[in-house]
BALOBA-1460 file (C-alpha; in Angstrom, 3 decimals):
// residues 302
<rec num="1" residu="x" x="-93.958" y="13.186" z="188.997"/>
<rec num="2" residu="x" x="-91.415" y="10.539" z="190.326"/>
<rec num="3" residu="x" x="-88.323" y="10.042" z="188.214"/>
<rec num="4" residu="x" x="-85.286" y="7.433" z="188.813"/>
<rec num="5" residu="x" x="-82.232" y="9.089" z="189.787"/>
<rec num="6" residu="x" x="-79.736" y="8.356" z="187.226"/>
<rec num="7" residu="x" x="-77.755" y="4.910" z="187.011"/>
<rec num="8" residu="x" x="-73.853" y="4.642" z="186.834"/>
<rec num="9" residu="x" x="-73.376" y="3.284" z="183.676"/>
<rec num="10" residu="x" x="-72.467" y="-0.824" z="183.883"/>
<rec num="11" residu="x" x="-69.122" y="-2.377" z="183.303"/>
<rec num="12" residu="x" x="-69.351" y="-3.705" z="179.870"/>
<rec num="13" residu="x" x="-66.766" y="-6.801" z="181.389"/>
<rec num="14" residu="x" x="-68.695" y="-8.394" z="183.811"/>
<rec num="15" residu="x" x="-66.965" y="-9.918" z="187.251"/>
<rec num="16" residu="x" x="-63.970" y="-7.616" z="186.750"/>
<rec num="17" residu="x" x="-63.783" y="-3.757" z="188.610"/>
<rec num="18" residu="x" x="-64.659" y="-0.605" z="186.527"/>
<rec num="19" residu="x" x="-61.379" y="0.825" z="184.416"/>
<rec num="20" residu="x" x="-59.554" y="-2.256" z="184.396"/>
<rec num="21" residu="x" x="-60.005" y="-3.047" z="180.735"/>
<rec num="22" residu="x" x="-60.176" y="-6.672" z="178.891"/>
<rec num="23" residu="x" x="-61.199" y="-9.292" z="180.987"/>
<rec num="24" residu="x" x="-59.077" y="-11.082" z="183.045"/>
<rec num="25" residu="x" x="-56.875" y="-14.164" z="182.129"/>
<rec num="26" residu="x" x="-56.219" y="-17.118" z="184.331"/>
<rec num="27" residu="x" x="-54.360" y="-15.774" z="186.843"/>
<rec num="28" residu="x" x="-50.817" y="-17.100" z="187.910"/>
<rec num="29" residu="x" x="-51.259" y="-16.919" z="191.891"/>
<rec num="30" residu="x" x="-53.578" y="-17.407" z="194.070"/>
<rec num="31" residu="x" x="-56.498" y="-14.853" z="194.649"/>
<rec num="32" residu="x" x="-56.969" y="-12.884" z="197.670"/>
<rec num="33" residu="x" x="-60.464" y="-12.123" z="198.090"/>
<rec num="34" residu="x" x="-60.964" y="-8.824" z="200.197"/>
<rec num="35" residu="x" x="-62.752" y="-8.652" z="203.484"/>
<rec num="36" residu="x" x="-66.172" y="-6.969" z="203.657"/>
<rec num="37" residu="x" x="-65.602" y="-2.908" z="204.172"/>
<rec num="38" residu="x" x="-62.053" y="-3.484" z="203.082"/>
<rec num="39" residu="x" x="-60.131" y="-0.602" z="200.756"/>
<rec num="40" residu="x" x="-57.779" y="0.175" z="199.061"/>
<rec num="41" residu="x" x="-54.364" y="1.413" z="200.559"/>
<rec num="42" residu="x" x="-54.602" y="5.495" z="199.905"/>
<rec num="43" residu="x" x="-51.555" y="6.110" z="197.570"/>
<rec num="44" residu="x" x="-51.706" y="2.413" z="196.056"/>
<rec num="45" residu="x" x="-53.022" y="1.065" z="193.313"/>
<rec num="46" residu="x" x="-55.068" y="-2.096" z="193.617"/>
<rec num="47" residu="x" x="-54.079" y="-5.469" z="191.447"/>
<rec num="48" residu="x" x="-56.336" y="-6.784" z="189.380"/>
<rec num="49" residu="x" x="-57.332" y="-10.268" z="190.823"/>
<rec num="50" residu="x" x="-56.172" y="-8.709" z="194.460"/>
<rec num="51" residu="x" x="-56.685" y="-6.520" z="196.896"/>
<rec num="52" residu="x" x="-54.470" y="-4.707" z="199.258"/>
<rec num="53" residu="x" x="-55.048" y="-5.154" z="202.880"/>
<rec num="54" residu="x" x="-57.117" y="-2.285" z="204.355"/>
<rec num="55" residu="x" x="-54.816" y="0.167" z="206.068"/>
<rec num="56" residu="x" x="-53.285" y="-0.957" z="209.118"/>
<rec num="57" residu="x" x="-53.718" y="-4.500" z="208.955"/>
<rec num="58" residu="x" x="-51.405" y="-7.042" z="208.064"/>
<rec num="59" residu="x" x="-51.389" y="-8.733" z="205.018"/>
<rec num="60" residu="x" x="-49.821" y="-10.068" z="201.779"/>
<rec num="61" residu="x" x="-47.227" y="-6.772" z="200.858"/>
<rec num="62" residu="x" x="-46.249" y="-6.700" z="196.995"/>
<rec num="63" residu="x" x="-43.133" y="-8.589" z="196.508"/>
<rec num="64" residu="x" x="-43.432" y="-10.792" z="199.712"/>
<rec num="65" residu="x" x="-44.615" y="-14.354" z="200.515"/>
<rec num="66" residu="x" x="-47.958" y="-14.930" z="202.074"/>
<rec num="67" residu="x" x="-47.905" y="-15.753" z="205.687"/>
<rec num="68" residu="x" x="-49.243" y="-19.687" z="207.067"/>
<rec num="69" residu="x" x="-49.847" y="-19.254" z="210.654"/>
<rec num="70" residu="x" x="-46.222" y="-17.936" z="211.978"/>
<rec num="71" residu="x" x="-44.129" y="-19.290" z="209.312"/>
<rec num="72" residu="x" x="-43.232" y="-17.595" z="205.893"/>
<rec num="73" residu="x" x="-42.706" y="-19.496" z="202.875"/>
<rec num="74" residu="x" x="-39.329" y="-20.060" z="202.372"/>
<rec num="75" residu="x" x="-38.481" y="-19.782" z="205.741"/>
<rec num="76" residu="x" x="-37.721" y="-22.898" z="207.435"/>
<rec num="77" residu="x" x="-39.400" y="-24.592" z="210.313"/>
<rec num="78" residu="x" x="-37.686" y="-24.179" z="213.824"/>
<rec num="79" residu="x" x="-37.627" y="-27.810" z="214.182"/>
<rec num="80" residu="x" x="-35.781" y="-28.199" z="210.821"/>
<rec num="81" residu="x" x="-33.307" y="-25.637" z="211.138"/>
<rec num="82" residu="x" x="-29.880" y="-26.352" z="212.099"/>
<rec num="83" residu="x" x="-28.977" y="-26.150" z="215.884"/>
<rec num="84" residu="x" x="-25.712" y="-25.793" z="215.071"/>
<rec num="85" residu="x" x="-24.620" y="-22.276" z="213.824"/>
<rec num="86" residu="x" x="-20.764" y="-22.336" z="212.646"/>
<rec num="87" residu="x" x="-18.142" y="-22.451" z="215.103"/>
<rec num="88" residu="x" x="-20.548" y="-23.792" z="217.896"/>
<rec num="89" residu="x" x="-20.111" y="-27.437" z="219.393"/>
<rec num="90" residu="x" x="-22.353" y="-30.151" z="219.093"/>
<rec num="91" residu="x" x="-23.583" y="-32.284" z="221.769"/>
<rec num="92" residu="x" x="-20.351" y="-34.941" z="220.991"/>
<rec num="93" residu="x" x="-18.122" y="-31.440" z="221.558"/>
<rec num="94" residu="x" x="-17.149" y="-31.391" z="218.293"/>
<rec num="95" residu="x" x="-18.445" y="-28.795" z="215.841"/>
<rec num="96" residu="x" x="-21.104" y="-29.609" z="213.675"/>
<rec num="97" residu="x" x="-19.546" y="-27.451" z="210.743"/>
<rec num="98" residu="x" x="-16.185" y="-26.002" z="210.914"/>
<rec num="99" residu="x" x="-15.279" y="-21.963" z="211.259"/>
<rec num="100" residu="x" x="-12.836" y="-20.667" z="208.692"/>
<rec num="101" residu="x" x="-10.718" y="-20.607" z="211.633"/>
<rec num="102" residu="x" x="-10.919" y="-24.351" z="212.453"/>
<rec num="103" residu="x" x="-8.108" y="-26.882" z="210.682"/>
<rec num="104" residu="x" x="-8.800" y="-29.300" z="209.094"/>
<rec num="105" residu="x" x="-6.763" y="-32.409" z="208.116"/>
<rec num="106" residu="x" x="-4.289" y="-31.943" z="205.188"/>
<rec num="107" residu="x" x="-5.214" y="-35.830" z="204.181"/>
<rec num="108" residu="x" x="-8.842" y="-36.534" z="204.843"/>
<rec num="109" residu="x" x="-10.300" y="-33.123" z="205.512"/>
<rec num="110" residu="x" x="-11.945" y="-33.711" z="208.565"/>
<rec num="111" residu="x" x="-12.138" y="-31.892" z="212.074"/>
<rec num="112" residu="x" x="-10.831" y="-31.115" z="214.320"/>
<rec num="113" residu="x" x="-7.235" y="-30.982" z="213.589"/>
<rec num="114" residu="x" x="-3.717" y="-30.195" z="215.341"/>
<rec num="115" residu="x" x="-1.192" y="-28.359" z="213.741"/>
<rec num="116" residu="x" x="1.931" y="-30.444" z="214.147"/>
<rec num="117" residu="x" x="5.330" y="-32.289" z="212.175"/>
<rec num="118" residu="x" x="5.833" y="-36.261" z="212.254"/>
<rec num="119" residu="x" x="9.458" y="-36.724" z="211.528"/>
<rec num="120" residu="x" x="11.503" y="-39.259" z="210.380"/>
<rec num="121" residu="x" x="15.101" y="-40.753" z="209.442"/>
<rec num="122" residu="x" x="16.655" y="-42.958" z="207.222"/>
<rec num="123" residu="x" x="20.756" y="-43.609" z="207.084"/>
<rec num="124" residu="x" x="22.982" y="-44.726" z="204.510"/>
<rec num="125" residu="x" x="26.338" y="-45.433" z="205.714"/>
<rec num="126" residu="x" x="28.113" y="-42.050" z="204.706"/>
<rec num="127" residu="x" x="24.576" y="-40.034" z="203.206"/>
<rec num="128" residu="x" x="21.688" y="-39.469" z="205.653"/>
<rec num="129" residu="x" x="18.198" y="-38.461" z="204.734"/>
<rec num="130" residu="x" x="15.735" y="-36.184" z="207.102"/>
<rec num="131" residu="x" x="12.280" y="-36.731" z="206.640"/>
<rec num="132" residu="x" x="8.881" y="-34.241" z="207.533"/>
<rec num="133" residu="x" x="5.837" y="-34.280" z="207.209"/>
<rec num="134" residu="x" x="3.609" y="-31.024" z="208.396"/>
<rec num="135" residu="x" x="-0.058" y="-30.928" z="209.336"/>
<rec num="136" residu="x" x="-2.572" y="-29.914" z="210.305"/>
<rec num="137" residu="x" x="-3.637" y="-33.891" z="211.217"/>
<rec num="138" residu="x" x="-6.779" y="-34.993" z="212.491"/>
<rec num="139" residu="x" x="-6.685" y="-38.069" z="214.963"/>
<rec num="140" residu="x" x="-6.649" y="-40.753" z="212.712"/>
<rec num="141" residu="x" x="-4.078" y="-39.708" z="210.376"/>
<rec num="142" residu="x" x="-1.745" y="-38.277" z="213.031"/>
<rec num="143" residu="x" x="-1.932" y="-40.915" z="214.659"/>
<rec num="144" residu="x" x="-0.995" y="-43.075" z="211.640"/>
<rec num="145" residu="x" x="1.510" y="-41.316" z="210.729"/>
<rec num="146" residu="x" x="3.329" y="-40.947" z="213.857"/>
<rec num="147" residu="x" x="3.474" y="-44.961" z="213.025"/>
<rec num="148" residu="x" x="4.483" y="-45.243" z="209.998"/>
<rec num="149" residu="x" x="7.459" y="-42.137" z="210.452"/>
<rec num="150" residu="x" x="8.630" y="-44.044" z="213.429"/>
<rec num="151" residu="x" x="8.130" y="-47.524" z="212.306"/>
<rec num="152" residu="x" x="10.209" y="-46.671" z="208.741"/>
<rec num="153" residu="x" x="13.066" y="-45.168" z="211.030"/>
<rec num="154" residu="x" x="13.649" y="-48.185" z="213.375"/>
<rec num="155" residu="x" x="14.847" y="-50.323" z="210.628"/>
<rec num="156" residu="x" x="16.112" y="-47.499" z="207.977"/>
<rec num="157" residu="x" x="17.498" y="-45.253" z="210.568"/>
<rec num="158" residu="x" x="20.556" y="-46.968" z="211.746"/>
<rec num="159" residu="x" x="22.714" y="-47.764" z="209.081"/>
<rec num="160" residu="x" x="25.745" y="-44.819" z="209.572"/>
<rec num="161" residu="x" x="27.456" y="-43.880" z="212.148"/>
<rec num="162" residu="x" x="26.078" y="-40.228" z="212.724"/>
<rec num="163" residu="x" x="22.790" y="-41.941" z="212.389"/>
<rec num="164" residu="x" x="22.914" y="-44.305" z="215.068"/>
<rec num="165" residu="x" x="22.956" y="-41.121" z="217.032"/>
<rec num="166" residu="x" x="20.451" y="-38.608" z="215.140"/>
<rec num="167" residu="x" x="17.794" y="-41.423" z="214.679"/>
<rec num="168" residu="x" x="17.150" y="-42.230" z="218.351"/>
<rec num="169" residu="x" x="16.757" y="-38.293" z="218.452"/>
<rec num="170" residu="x" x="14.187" y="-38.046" z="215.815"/>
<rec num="171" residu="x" x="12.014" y="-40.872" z="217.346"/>
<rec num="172" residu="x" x="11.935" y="-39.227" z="220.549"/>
<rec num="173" residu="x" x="10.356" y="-35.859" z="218.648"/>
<rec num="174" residu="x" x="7.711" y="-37.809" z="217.622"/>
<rec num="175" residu="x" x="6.411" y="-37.936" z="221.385"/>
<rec num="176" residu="x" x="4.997" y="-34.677" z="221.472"/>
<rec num="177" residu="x" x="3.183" y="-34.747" z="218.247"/>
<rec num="178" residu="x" x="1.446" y="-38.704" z="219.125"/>
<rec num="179" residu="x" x="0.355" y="-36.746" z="222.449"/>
<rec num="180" residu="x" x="-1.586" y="-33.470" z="220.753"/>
<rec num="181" residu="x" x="-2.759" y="-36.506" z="218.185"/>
<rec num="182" residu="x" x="-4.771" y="-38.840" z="220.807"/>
<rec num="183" residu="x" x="-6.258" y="-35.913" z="222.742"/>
<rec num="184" residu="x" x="-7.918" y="-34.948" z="219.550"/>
<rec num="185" residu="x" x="-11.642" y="-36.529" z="219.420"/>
<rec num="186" residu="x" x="-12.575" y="-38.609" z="216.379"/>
<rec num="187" residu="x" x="-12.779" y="-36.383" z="213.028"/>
<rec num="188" residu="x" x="-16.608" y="-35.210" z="212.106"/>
<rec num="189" residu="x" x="-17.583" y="-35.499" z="208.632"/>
<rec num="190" residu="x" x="-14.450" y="-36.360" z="206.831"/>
<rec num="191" residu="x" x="-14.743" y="-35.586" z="203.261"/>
<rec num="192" residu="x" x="-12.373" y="-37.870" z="202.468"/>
<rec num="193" residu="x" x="-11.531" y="-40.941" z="204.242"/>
<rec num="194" residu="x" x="-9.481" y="-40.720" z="207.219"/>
<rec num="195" residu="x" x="-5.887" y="-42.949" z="207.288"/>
<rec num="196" residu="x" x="-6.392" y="-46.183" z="209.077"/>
<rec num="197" residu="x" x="-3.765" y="-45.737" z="212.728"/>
<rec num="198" residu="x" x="-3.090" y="-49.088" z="212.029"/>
<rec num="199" residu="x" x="-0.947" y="-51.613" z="215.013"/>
<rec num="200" residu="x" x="0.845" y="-50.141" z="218.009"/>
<rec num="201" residu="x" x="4.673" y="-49.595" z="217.380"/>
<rec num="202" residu="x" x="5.529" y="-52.697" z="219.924"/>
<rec num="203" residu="x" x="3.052" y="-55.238" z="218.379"/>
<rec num="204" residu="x" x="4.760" y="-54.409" z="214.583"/>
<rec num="205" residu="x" x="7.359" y="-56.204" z="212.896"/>
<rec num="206" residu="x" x="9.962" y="-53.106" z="212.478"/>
<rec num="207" residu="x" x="10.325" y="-53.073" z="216.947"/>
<rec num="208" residu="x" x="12.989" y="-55.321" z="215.942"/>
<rec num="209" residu="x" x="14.716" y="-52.495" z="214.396"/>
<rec num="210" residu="x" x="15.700" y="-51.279" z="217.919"/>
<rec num="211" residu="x" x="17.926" y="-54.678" z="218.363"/>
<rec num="212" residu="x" x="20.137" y="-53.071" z="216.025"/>
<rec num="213" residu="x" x="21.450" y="-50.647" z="218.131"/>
<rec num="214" residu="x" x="21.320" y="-53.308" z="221.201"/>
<rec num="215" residu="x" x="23.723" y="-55.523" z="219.023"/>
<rec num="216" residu="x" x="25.791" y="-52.918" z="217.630"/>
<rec num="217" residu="x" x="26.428" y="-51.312" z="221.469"/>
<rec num="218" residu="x" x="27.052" y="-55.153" z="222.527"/>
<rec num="219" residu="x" x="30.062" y="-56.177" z="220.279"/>
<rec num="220" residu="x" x="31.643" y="-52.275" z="220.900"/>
<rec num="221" residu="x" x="31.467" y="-53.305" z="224.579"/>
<rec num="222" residu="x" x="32.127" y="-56.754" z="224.103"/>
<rec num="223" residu="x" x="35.308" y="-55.592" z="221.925"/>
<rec num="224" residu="x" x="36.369" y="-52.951" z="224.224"/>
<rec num="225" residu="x" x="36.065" y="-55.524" z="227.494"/>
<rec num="226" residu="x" x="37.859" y="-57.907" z="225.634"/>
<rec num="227" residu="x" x="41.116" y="-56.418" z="223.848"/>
<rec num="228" residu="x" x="44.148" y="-56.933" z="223.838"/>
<rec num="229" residu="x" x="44.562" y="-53.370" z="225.316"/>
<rec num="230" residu="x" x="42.625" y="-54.322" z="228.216"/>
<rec num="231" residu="x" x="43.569" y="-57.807" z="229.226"/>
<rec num="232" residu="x" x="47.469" y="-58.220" z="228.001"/>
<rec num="233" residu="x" x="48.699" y="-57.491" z="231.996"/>
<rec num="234" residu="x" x="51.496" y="-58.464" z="233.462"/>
<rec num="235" residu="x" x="52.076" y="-62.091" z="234.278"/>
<rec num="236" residu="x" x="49.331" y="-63.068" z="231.341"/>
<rec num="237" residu="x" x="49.866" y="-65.499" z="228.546"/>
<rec num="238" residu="x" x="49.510" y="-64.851" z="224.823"/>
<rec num="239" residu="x" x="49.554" y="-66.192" z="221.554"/>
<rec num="240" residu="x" x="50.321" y="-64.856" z="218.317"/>
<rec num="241" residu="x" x="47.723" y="-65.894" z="215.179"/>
<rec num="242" residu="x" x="49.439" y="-63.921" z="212.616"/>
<rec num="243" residu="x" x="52.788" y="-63.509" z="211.736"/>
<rec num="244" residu="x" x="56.185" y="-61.950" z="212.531"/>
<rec num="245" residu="x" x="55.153" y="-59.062" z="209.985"/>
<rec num="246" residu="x" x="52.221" y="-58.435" z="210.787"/>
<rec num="247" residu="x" x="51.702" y="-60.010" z="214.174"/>
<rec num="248" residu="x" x="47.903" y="-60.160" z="215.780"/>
<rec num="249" residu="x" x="48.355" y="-61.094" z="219.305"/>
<rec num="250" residu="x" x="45.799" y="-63.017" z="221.793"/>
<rec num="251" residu="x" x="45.377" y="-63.160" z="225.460"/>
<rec num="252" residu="x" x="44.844" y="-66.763" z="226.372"/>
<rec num="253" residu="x" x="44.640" y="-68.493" z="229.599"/>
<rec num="254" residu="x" x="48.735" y="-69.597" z="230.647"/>
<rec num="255" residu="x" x="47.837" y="-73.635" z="230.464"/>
<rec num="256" residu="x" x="46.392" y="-73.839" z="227.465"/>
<rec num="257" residu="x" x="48.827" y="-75.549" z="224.668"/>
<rec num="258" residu="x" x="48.346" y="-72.386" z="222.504"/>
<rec num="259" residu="x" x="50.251" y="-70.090" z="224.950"/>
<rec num="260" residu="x" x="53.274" y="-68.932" z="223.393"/>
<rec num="261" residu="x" x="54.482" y="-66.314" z="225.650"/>
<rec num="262" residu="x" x="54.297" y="-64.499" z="228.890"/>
<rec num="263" residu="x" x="54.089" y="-61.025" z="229.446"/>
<rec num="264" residu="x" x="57.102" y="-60.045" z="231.599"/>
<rec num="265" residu="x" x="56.390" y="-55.981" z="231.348"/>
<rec num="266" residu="x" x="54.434" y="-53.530" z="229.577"/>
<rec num="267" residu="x" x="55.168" y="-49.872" z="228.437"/>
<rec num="268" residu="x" x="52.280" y="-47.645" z="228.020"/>
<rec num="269" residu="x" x="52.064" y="-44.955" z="225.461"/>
<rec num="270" residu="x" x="54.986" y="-46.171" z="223.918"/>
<rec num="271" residu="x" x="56.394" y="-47.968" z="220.976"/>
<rec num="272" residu="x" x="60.154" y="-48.055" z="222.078"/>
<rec num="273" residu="x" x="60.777" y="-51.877" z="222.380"/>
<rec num="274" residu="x" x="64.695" y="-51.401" z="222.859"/>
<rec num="275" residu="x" x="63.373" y="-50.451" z="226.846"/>
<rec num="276" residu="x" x="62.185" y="-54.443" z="227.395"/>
<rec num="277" residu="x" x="65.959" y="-55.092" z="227.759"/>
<rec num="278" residu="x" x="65.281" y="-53.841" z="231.573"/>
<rec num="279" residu="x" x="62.966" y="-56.950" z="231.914"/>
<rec num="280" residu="x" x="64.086" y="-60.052" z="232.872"/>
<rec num="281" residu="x" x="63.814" y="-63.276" z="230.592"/>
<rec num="282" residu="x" x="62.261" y="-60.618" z="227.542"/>
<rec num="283" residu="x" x="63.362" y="-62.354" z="224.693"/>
<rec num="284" residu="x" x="60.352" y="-60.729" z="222.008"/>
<rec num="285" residu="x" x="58.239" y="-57.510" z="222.104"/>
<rec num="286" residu="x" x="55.251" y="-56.503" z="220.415"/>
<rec num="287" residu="x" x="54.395" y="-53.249" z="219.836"/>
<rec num="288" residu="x" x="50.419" y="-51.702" z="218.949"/>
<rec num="289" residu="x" x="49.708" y="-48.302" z="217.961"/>
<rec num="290" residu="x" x="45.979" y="-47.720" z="217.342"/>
<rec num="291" residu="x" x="43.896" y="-44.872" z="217.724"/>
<rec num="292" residu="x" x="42.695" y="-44.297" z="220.739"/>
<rec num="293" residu="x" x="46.052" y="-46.663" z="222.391"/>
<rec num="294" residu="x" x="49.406" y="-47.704" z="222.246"/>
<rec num="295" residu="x" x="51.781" y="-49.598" z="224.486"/>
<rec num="296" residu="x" x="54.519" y="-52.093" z="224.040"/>
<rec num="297" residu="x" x="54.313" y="-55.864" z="225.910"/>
<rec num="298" residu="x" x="57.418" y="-57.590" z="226.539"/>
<rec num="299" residu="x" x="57.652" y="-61.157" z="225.964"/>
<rec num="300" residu="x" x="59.030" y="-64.025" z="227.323"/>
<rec num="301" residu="x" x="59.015" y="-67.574" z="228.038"/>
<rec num="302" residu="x" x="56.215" y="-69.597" z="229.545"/>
């Protein structure tokens, strides 16, 4: 007698493996379907809807993104990613983002940058004010501010004494600094908009500011050249446009009508006017004591 050999007993939840309970929901990600004469990984427990690659061959692992050819989700594209790591230069030479080493500019933010100080200087007859300003600058506002320093202290810078000789000294620091400034290439993605360098110092109104020193070094020479001290010399004519008390005596040329006297002898370094008595025809004497000179002319007729 022939007899069927007994049958497993059927899953009561058709379409889904034996053990695995209720059926199935709709399922959040993708299926998987398993290769012919594919099995489980020993050790691992299959998931419902999926199954694990056989042994050996790569596939889908639990908690990573599916492969699409040789890129992983997630991942970008070599094309797309970015050529320019940080710290390297782009083609231009400049770097595409900055390193935490690189400056950057204290006004605009953009790189490169050069560490450096754009002075100024402004006078005020007694009272003097020194002005800084510290980096790091790119090009464009270095440069701009190398301007705007230097083109404040040619018409500010002047006005004292002491000044007139510390301002010509603080313009000429600014060399150094306008130098690093224009070897610097253009700054790369400012995030903030860069200063405007604006007109050369020679094609801006304030040049003019450098007459004032011109003029003031003219009339001191002018002045000096043309004193009393230096021109009252023996045998010259003068005139006398003040008064007996306080006297404020001219050299003018001998034929003019307002010659009034002619020097007969003069005593340097000294205001002793009893000595013109050893000069013939000395019949007046006029005595100056300044600062930096004094001397006594003796006087006589024309």
């Amino acid at each position: 007698m022939t007899t069927s050999p007994p049958q497993p007993p059927q899953n009561p939840y058709a379409g889904q493996p034996g053990g695995y309970g209720p059926p199935a929901q709709q399922e959040q990600f993708p299926r998987y379907a398993q290769q012919p004469g594919q099995q489980a990984h020993p050790g691992q427990q299959a998931h419902p809807g999926q199954r694990p690659p056989q042994y050996g061959q790569p596939g889908p692992q639990y908690g990573q993104a599916p492969q699409y050819g040789q890129q992983q989700y997630g991942q970008q594209a070599p094309h797309e990613q970015n050529q320019y790591q940080q710290g390297q230069s782009s083609p231009q030479g400049v770097p595409a983002y900055p390193s935490t080493s690189q400056l950057t500019c204290r006004f605009c933010g953009g790189y490169p940058a050069a560490d450096a100080t754009v002075r100024g200087h402004q006078g005020f007859l007694v009272l003097m004010r020194f002005l800084k300003l510290d980096g790091p600058f790119c090009r464009s506002c270095g440069i701009a501010s190398v301007r705007e320093m230097t083109s404040k202290s040619l018409w500010q810078g002047w006005w004292g004494l002491a000044s007139s000789i510390i301002n010509p000294v603080t313009m000429l620091m600014n060399i150094g600094p306008m130098q690093k400034f224009k070897k610097l290439p253009e700054p790369a993605q400012s995030p903030g908009r860069p200063m405007e360098p604006g007109k050369p110092l020679f094609r801006r109104p304030a040049i003019v500011g450098l007459l004032i020193p011109v003029a003031a070094i003219a009339v001191i020479v002018y002045s000096i050249t043309n004193s009393t001290s230096s021109t009252a010399e023996v045998g010259r004519c003068v005139v006398n446009k003040g008064t007996d008390a306080n006297p404020k005596v001219e050299v003018v040329d001998c034929g003019s009508s307002d010659a009034q006297y002619r020097i007969g002898g003069r005593l340097d370094n000294s205001t002793d006017d009893t000595q013109c008595d050893r000069f013939a025809g000395a019949e007046a004497s006029y005595v100056y004591d300044g600062r930096y000179s004094t001397y006594t002319l003796c006087l006589g007729p024309i």
